[in-house]
DRENZARO-381591 format. One record per residue: residue number from 1; residue in three letters; y, x, z of N, C-alpha, C in turn. Coordinates in steps of 0.2 Angstrom, whole numbers. Last residue first. Example, Ala and Ser with C-alpha at 12.3 -4.5 7.8 and 13.67 -1.06 7.14 Angstrom:
<pts>
2;SER;-11;64;35;-5;68;36;0;64;39;
1;ALA;-28;66;39;-22;62;39;-16;66;39;
</pts>
This chain:
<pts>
391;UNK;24;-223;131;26;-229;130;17;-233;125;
390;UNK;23;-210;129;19;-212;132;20;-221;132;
389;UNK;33;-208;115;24;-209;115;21;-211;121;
388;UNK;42;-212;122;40;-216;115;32;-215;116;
387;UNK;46;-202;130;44;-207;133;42;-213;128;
386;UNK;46;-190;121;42;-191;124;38;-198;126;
385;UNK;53;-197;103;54;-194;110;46;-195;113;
384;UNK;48;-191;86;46;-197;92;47;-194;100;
383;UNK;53;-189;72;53;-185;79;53;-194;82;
382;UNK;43;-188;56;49;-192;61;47;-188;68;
381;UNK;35;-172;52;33;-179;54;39;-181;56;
380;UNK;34;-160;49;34;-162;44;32;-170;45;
379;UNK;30;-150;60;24;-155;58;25;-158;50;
378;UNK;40;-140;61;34;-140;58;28;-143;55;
377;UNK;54;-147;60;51;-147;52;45;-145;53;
376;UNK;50;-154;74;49;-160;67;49;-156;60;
375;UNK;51;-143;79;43;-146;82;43;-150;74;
374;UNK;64;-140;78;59;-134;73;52;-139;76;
373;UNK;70;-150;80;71;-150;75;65;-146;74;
372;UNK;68;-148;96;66;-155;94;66;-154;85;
371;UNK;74;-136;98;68;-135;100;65;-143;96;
370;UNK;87;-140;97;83;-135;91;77;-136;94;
369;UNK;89;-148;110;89;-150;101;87;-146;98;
368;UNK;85;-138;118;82;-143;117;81;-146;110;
367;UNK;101;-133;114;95;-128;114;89;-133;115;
366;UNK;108;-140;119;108;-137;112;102;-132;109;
365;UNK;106;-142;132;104;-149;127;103;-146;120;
364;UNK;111;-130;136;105;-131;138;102;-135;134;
363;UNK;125;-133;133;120;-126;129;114;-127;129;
362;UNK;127;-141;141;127;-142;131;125;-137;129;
361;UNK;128;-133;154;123;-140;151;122;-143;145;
360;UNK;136;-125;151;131;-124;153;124;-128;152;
359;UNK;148;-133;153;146;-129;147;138;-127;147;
358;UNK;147;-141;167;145;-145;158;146;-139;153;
357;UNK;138;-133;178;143;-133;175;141;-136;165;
356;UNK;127;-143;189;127;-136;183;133;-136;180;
355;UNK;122;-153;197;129;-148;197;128;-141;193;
354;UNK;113;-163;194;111;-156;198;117;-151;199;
353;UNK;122;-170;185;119;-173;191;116;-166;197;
352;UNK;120;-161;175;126;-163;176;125;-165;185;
351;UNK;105;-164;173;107;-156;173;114;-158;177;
350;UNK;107;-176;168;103;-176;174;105;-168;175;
349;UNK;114;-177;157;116;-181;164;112;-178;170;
348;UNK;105;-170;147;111;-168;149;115;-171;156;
347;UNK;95;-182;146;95;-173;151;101;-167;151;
346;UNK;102;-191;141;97;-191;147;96;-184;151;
345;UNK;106;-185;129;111;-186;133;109;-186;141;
344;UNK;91;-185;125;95;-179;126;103;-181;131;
343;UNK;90;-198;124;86;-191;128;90;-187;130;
342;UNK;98;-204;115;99;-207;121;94;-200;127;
341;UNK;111;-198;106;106;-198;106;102;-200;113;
340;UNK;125;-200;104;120;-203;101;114;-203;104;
339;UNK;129;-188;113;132;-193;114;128;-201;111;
338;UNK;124;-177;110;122;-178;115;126;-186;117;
337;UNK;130;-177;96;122;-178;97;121;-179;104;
336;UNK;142;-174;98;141;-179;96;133;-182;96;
335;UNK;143;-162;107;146;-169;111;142;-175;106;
334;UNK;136;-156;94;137;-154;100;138;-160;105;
333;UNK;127;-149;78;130;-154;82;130;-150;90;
332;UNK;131;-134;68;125;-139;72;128;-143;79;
331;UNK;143;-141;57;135;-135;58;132;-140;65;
330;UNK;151;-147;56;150;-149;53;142;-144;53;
329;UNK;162;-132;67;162;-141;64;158;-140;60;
328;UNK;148;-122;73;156;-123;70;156;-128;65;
327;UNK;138;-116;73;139;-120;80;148;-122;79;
326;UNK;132;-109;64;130;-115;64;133;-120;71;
325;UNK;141;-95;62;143;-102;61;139;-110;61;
324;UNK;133;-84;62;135;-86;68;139;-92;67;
323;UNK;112;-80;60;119;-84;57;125;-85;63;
322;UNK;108;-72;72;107;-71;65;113;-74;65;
321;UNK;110;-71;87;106;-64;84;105;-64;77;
320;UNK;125;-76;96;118;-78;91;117;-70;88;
319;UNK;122;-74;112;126;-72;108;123;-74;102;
318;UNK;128;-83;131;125;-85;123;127;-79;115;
317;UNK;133;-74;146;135;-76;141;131;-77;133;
316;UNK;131;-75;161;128;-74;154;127;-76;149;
315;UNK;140;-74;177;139;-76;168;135;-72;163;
314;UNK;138;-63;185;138;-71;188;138;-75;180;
313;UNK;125;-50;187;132;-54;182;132;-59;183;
312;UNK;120;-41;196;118;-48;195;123;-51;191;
311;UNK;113;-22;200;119;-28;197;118;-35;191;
310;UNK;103;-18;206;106;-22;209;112;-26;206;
309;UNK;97;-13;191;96;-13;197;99;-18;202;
308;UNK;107;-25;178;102;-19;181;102;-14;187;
307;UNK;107;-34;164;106;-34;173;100;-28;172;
306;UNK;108;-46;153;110;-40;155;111;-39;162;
305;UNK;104;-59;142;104;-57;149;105;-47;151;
304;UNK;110;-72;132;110;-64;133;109;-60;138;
303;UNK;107;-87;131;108;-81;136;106;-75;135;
302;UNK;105;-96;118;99;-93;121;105;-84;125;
301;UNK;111;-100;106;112;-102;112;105;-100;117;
300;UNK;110;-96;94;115;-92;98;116;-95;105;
299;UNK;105;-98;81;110;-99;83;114;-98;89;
298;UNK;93;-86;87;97;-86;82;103;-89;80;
297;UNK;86;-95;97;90;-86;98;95;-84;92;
296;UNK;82;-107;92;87;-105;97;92;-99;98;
295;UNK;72;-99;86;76;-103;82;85;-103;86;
294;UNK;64;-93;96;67;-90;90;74;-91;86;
293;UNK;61;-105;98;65;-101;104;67;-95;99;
292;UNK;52;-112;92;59;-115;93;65;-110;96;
291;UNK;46;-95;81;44;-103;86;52;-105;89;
290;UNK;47;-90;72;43;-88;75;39;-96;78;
289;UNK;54;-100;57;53;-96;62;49;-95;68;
288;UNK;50;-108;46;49;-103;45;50;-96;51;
287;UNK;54;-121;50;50;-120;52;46;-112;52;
286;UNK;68;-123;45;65;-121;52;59;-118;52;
285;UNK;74;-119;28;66;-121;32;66;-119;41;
284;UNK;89;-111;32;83;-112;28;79;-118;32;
283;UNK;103;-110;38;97;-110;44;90;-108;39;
282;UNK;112;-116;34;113;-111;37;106;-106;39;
281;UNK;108;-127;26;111;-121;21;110;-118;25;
280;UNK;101;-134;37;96;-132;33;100;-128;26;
279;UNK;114;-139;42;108;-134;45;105;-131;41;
278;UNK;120;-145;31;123;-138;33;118;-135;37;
277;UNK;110;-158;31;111;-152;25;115;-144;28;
276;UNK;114;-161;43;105;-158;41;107;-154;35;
275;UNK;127;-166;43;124;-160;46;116;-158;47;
274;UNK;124;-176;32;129;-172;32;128;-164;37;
273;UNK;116;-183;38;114;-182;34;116;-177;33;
272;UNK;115;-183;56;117;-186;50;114;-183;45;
271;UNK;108;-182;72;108;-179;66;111;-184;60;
270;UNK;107;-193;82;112;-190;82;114;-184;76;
269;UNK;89;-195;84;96;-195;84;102;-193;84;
268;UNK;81;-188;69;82;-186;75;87;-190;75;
267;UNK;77;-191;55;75;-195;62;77;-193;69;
266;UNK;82;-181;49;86;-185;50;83;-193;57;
265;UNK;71;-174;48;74;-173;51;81;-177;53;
264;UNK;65;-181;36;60;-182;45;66;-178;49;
263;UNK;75;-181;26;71;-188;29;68;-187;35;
262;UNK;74;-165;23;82;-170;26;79;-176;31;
261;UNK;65;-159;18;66;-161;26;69;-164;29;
260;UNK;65;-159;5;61;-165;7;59;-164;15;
259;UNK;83;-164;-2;76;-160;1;73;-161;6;
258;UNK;91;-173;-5;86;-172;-10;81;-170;-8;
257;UNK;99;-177;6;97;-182;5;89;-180;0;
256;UNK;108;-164;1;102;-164;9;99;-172;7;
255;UNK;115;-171;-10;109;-162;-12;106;-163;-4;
254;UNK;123;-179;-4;118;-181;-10;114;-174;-9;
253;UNK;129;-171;6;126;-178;8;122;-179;4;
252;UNK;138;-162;-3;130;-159;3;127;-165;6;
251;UNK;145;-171;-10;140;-168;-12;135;-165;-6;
250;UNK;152;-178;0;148;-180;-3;142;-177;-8;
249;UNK;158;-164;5;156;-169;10;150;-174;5;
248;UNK;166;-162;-7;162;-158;-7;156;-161;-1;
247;UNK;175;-173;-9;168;-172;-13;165;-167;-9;
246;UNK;182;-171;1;179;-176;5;172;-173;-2;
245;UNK;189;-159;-1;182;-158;6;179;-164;6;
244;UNK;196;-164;-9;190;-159;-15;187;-158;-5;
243;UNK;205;-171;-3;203;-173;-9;195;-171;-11;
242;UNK;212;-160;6;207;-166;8;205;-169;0;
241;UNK;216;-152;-5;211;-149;-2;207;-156;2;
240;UNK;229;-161;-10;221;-159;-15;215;-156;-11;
239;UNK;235;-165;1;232;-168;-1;225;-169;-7;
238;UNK;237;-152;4;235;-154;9;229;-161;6;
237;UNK;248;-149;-7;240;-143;-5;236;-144;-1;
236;UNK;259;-156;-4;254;-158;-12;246;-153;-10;
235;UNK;262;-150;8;260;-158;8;255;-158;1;
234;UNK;267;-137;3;261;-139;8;260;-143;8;
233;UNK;276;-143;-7;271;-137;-9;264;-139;-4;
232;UNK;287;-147;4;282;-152;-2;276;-148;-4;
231;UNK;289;-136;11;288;-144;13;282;-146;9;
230;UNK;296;-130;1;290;-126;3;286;-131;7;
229;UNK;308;-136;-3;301;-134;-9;295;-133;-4;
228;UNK;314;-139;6;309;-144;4;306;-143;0;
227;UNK;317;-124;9;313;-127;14;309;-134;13;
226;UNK;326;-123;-1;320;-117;0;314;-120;5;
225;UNK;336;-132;0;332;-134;-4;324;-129;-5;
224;UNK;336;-134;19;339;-131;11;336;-133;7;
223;UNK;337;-137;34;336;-141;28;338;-139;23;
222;UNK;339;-130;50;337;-126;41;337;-135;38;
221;UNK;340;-136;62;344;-130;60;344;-130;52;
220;UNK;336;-150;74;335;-146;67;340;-141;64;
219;UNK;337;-159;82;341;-150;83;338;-148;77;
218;UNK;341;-177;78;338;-171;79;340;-164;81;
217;UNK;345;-187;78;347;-183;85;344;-177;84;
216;UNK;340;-195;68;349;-196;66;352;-190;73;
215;UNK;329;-193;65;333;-189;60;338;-190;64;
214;UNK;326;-204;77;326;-195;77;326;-189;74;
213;UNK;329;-213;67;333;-215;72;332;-205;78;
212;UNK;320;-212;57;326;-214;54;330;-211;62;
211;UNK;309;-216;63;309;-210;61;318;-212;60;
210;UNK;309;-229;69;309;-223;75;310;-215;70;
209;UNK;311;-236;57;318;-236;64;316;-230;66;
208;UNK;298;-234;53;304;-231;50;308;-232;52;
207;UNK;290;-241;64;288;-234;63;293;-230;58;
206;UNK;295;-253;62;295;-252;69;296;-242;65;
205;UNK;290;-257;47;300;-256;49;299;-253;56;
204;UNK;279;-248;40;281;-254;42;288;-253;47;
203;UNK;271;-241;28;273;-239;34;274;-241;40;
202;UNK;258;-249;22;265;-248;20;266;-245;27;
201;UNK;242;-243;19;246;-248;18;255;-246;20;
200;UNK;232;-234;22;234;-238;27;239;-241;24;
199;UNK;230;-227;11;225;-231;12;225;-234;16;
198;UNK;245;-221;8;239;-218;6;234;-227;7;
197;UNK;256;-225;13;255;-220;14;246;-220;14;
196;UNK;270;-234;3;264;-235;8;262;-226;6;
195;UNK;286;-239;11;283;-236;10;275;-235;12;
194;UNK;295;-249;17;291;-252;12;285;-246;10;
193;UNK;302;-241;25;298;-245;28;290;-246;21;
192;UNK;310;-233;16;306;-230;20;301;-237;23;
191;UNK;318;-245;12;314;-244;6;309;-238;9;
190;UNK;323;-250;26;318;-253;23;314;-252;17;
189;UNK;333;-240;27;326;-239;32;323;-243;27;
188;UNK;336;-224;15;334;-230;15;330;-234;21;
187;UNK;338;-207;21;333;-213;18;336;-220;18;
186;UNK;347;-198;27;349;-202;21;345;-205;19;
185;UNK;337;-194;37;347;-198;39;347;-200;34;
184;UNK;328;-188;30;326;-195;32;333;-197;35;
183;UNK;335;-178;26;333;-184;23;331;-188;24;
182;UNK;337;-171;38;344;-172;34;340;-179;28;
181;UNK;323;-167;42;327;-171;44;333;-172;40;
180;UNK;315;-167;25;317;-163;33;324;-171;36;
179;UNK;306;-174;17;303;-166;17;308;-164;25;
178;UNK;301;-187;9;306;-184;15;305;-178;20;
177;UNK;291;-187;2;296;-191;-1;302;-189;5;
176;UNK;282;-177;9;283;-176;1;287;-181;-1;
175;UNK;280;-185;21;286;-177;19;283;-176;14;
174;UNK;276;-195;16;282;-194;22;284;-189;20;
173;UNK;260;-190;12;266;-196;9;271;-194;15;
172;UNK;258;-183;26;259;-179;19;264;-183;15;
171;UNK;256;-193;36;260;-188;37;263;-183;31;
170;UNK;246;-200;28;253;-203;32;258;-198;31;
169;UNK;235;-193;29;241;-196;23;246;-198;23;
168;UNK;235;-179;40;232;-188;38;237;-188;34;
167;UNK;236;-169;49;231;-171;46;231;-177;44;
166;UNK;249;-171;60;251;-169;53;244;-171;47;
165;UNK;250;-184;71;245;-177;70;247;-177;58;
164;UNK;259;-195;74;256;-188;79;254;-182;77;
163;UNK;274;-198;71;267;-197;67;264;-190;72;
162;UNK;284;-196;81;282;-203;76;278;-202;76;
161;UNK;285;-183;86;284;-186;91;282;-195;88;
160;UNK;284;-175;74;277;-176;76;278;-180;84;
159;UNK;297;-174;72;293;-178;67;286;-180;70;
158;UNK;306;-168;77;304;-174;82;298;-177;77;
157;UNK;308;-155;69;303;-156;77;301;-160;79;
156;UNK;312;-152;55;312;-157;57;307;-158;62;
155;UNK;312;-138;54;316;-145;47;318;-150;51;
154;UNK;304;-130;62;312;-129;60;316;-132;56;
153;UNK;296;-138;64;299;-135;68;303;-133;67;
152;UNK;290;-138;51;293;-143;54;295;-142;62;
151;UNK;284;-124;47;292;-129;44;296;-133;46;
150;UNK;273;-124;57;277;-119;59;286;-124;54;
149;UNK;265;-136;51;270;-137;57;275;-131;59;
148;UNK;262;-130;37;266;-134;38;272;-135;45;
147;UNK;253;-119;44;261;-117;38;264;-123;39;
146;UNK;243;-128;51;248;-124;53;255;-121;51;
145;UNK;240;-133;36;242;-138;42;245;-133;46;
144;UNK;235;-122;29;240;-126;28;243;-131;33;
143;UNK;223;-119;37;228;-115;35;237;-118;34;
142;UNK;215;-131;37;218;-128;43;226;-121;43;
141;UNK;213;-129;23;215;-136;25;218;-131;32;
140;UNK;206;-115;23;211;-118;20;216;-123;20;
139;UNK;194;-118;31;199;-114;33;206;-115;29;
138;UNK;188;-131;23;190;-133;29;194;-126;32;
137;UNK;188;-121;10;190;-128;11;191;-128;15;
136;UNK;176;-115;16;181;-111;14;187;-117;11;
135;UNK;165;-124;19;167;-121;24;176;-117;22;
134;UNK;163;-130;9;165;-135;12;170;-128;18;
133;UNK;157;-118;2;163;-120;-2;168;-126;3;
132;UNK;146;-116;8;150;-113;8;157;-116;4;
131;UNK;139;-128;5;142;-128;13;148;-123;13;
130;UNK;138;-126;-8;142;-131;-8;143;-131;1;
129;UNK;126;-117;-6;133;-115;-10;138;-119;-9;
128;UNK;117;-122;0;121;-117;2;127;-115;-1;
127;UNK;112;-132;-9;114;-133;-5;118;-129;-1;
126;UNK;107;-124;-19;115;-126;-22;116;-129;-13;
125;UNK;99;-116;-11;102;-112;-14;109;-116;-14;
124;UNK;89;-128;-11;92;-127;-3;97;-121;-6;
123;UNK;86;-130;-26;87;-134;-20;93;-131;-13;
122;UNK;78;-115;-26;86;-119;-28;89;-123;-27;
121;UNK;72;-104;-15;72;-113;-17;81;-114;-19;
120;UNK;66;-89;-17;72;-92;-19;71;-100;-19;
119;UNK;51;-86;-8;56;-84;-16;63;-89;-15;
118;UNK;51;-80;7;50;-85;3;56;-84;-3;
117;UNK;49;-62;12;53;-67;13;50;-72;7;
116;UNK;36;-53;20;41;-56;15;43;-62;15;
115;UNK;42;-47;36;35;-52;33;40;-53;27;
114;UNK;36;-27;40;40;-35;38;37;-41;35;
113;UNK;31;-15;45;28;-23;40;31;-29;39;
112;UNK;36;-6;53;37;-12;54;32;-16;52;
111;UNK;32;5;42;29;5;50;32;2;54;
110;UNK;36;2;30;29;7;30;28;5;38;
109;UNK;50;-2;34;45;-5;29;37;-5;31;
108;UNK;54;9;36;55;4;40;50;0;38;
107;UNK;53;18;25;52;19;30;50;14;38;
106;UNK;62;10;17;57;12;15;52;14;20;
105;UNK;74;13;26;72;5;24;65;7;21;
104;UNK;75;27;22;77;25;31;73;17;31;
103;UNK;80;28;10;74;31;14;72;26;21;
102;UNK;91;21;10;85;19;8;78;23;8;
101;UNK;100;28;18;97;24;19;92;21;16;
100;UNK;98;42;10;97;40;19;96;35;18;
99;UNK;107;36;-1;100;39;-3;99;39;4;
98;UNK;117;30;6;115;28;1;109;32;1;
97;UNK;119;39;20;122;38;15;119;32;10;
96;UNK;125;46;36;122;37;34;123;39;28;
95;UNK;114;56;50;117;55;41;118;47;39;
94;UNK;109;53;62;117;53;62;119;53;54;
93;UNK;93;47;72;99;49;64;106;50;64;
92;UNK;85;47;80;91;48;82;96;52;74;
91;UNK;76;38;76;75;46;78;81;48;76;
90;UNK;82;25;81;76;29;86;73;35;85;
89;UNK;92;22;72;93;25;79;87;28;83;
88;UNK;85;17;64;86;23;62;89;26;67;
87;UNK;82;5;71;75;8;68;77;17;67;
86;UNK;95;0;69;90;1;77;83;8;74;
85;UNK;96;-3;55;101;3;59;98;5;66;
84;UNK;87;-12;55;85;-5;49;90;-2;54;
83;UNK;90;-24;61;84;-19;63;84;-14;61;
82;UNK;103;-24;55;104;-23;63;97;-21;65;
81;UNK;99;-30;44;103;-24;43;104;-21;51;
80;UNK;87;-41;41;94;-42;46;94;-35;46;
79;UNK;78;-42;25;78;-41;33;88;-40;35;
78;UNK;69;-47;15;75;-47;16;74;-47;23;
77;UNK;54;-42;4;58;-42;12;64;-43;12;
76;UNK;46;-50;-7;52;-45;-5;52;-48;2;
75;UNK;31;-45;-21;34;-48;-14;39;-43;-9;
74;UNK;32;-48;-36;34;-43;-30;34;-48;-26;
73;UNK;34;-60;-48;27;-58;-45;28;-54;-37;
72;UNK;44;-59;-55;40;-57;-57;33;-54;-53;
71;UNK;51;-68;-48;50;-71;-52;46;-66;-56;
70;UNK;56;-59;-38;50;-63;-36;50;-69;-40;
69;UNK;65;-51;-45;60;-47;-43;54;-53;-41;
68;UNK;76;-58;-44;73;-56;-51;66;-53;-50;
67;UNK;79;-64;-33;77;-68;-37;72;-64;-41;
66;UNK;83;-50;-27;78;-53;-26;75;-59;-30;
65;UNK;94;-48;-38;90;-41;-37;84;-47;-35;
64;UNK;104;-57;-35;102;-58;-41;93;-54;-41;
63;UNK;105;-54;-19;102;-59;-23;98;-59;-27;
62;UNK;113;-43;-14;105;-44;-15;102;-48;-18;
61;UNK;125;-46;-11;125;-44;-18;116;-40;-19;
60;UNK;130;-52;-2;126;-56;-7;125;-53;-14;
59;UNK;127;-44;10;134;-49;10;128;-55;3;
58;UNK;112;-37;12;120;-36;11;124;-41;9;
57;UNK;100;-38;19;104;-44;16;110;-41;16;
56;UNK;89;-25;14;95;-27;18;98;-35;16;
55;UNK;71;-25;7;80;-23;5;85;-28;14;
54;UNK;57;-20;1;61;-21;7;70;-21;5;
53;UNK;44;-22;-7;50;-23;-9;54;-25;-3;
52;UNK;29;-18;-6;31;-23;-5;40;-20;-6;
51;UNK;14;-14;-18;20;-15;-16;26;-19;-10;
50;UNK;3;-19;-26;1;-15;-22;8;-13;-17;
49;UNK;7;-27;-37;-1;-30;-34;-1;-25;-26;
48;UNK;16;-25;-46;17;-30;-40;14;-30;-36;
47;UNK;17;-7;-53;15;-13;-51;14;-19;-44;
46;UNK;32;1;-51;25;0;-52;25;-6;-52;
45;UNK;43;7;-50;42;4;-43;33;2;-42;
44;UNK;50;11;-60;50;15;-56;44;14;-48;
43;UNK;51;0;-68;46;5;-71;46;9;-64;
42;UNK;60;-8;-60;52;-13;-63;47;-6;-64;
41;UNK;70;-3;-64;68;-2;-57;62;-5;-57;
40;UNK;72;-2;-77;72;7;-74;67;3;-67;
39;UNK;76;-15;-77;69;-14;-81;68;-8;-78;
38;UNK;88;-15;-68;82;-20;-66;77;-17;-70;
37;UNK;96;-8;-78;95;-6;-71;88;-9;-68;
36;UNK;96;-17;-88;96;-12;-90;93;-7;-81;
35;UNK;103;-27;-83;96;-30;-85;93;-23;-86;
34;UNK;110;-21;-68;114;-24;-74;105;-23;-76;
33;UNK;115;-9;-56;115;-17;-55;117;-21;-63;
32;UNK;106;6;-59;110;0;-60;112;-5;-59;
31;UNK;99;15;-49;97;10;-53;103;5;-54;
30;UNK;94;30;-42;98;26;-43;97;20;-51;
29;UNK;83;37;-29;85;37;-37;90;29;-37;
28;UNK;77;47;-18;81;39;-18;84;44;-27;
27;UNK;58;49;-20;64;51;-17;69;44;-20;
26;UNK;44;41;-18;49;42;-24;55;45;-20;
25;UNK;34;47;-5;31;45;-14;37;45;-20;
24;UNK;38;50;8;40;48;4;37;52;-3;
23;UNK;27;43;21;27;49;18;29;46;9;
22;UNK;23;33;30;29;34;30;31;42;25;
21;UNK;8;28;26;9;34;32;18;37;33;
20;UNK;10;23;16;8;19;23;8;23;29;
19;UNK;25;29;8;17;25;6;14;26;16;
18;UNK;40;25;-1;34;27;4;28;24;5;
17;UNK;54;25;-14;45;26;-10;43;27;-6;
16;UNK;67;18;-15;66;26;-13;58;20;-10;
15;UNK;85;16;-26;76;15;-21;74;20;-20;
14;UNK;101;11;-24;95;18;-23;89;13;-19;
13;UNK;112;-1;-36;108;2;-32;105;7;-29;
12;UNK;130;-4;-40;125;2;-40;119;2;-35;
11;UNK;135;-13;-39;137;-10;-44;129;-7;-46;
10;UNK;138;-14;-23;141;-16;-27;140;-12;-35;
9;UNK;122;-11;-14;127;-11;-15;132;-12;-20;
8;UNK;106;-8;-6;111;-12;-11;118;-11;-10;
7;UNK;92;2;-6;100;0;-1;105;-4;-7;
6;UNK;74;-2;-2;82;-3;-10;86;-3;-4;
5;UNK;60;3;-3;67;3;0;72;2;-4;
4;UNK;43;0;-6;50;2;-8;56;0;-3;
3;UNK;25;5;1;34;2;2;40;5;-3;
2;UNK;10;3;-4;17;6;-5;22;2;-2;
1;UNK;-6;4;0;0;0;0;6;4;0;
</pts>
């Protein structure tokens, strides 16, 4: 049995051979990132039958390489960059290059054995790709919302004591037809009244009194024309970005609706559709880890514990050991699931009840919940609480 090592990198890959005794067979040679690059690496590497193909998950510029290589059969390792660097810490390496590294992963390989990784599901691919897209949208939308209130603190301050929260149509229709205070003194109240604001209908005369009537005391300092460009800019950029979250919302709704864990997972309470698909982008197939605690450790709610000889750290602090966004809006639920769900909420009360502090107790329920998710995509069966079955 051979191990390859591939260090990936932009442009330009290095593989490098060893065989079972850690004893290198191909020194680091370099291989293009291009069709021409892939055939060198095909000739280089041998045949599929005796080989396994380890590589780092470097950001994403591993892909096309793994795709291409487990459509011809190889079997690949995609491992977390965090064992290969540990592994290279235990003979106390200090060279880091490109060629070392892929010694280094070839070597890891030989006397690890990683498990290869499952080929490419297209399915849960586009699914990932559209989480990503949801995710860089909701930073975006947040962006703009901030750039906006920092303006209106200096156009127009009292505007959020009317419209509480700048997120909503309201508030964009409003300052893209009245960008600062000095404009709303010059509106119209009844043609401001009459005005509708998106899906809720006309604004209504109480709510244009009160705007009109906190133009007319305002402390505002700036209203130029530099400030209502900038105004309207961020109102027009708020209203495209919610536009293109709600499709993209739609779409990971239809694509986890398609794959065929969404259904038994969605039997859990308090899961949607919506956050089974962003699970199952962030996370793949549960089932493919060791076991729930695994699973667990991975999102990041499983205590990191550090303590030695006499010293007892009053906190221990949850750190995730893989993906770190699945505990961030729209990833893996939290108040909402324990608020649905009648079990879980049940033994978050009862923890509560025992005087645990409530962070301490959502970590605990969040961690049950993954426990309840990896049982359901094992079986590949609806989740039935306990008291169900003894029922």
């Amino acid at each position: 049995m051979r191990f390859a090592g591939v260090d990936i990198a932009r442009g330009t890959h290095i593989v490098a051979i060893a065989d079972e005794a850690s004893t290198l067979v191909l020194k680091s040679t370099s291989v293009t990132d291009d069709a021409g690059g892939y055939e060198r690496l095909i000739a280089l590497i041998g045949s599929p039958t005796d080989i396994l193909v380890v590589m780092e998950a470097t950001g994403h510029y591993w892909r096309n390489l793994f795709a291409y290589l487990c459509a011809r059969g190889f079997q690949c390792a995609v491992v977390n960059p965090l064992r290969v660097r540990r592994f290279a810490q235990e003979d106390l390496r200090r060279a880091k290059t490109d060629r070392t590294d892929a010694i280094t992963i070839a070597r890891f390989g030989a006397q690890k054995r990683p498990e290869p990784s499952p080929p490419p599901d297209r399915d849960l691919d586009d699914l990932r790709q559209l989480v990503q897209l949801h995710q860089r949208l909701s930073q975006d939308y947040g962006d703009r919302i901030r750039q906006l209130h920092r303006l209106l603190v200096l156009v127009f301050p009292e505007f959020t004591q009317v419209v509480r929260t700048l997120d909503s149509q309201r508030a964009t229709a409003l300052l893209s037809r009245y960008p600062t205070a000095q404009a709303f003194r010059e509106a119209d109240t009844d043609e401001l009244a009459r005005l509708h604001c998106g899906g809720r209908g006309a604004l209504g005369a109480a709510r244009a009194a009160s705007l009109v009537s906190a133009a007319a005391t305002s402390v505002a300092q700036y209203g130029s024309t530099a400030y209502d460009v900038s105004v309207r800019a961020f109102c027009a950029d708020l209203d495209t970005l919610r536009k293109s979250l709600r499709d993209a919302e739609t779409q990971i709704e239809k694509s986890g609706r398609g794959h065929a864990l969404a259904a038994v997972l969605t039997s859990i309470d308090g899961l949607g559709t919506l956050t089974v698909g962003v699970l199952l982008a962030r996370l793949g197939d549960p089932a493919h880890f060791r076991n729930g605690a695994a699973l667990a450790s991975c999102v990041g709610v499983v205590p990191a514990i550090s303590q030695s000889g006499q010293v007892r750290p009053v906190e221990l602090p949850s750190r995730p050991s893989g993906t770190r966004r699945c505990e961030q809006p729209c990833g893996c639920p939290r108040s909402t699931a324990i608020r649905h769900n009648p079990w879980l909420r049940t033994y978050y009360q009862r923890l509560i009840a025992r005087g645990k502090p409530p962070k301490l107790a959502i970590v605990a329920s969040m961690r049950k919940l993954l426990t309840a998710i990896y049982s359901v995509a094992k079986s590949r069966r609806p989740f039935v609480p306990n008291d169900a079955r003894e029922a």
